[in-house]
N, C-alpha and C positions, 0 to 999 in steps of 0.2 A: 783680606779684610783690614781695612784702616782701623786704628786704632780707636776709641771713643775717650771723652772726656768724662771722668765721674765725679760727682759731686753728691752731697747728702742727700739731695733732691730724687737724684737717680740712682743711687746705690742699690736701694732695696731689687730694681726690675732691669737693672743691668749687671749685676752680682748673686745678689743672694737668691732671686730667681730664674737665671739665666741657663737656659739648656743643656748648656755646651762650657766645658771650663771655663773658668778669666783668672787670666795672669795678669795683676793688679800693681803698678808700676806705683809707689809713691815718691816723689820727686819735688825739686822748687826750682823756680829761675837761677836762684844766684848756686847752685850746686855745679861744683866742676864736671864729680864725675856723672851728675846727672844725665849734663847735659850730652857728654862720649857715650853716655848707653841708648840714647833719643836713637840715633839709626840701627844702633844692632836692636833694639824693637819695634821699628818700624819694618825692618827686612824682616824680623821674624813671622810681624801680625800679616804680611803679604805670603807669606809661605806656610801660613798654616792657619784656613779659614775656619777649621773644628774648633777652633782655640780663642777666644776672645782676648782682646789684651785694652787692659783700660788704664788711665795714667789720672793720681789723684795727686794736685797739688798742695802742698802741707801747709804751706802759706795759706792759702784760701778755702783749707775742707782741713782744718783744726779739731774740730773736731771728732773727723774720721781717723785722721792721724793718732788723736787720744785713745780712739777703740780702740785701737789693733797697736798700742804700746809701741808708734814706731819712733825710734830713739838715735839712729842714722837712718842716713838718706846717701843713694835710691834704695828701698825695702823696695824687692819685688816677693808676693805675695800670690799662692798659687790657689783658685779656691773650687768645689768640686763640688755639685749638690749645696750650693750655700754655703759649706765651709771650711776654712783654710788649712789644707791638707799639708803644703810644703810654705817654706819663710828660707827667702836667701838677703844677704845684705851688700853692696857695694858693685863695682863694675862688674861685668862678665860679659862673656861671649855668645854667639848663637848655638856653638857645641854645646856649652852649660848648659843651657836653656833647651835644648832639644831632651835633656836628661831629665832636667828640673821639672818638666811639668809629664814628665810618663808616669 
């Protein structure tokens, strides 16, 4: 499954009432290591369709970034029935990640 775009618009019916986990990527253009985790979760969101994976840019969804206190970039944010069950911060790998959202 490709990844989706989330924004304040969609948050509520792409997250918080979403069937099936989402691992919630927050990120920005000008971020180094942002941009080194784009293909390890891209690879990831192709290898595991149970798993929804959505990418919220902090620049442009400020205000979602204010929710969820995120304070470095990339927060990835693991959330479960609507609510954020795991909070990892900074690069990582797909092994991480295969950990991170069980």
């Amino acid at each position: 499954m490709a990844e989706i775009t989330i924004t304040s618009e969609n948050f509520e019916a792409e997250v918080l009432k979403s069937d099936k986990p989402v691992l919630v990527d927050f990120w920005a253009s000008w971020c180094g290591p942002c941009k080194m985790l784009a293909p390890v979760l891209s690879s990831f969101a192709e290898k595991h369709p149970e798993i929804k994976v959505g990418k919220i840019n902090v620049d442009e969804q400020e205000s979602l970034a204010s929710q969820f206190d995120i304070m470095s970039i990339p927060t990835l944010i693991l959330f479960k029935n609507g609510n954020p069950v795991n909070t990892t911060m900074g690069l990582t790998n797909e092994e991480f990640l295969e950990e991170f959202v069980k």
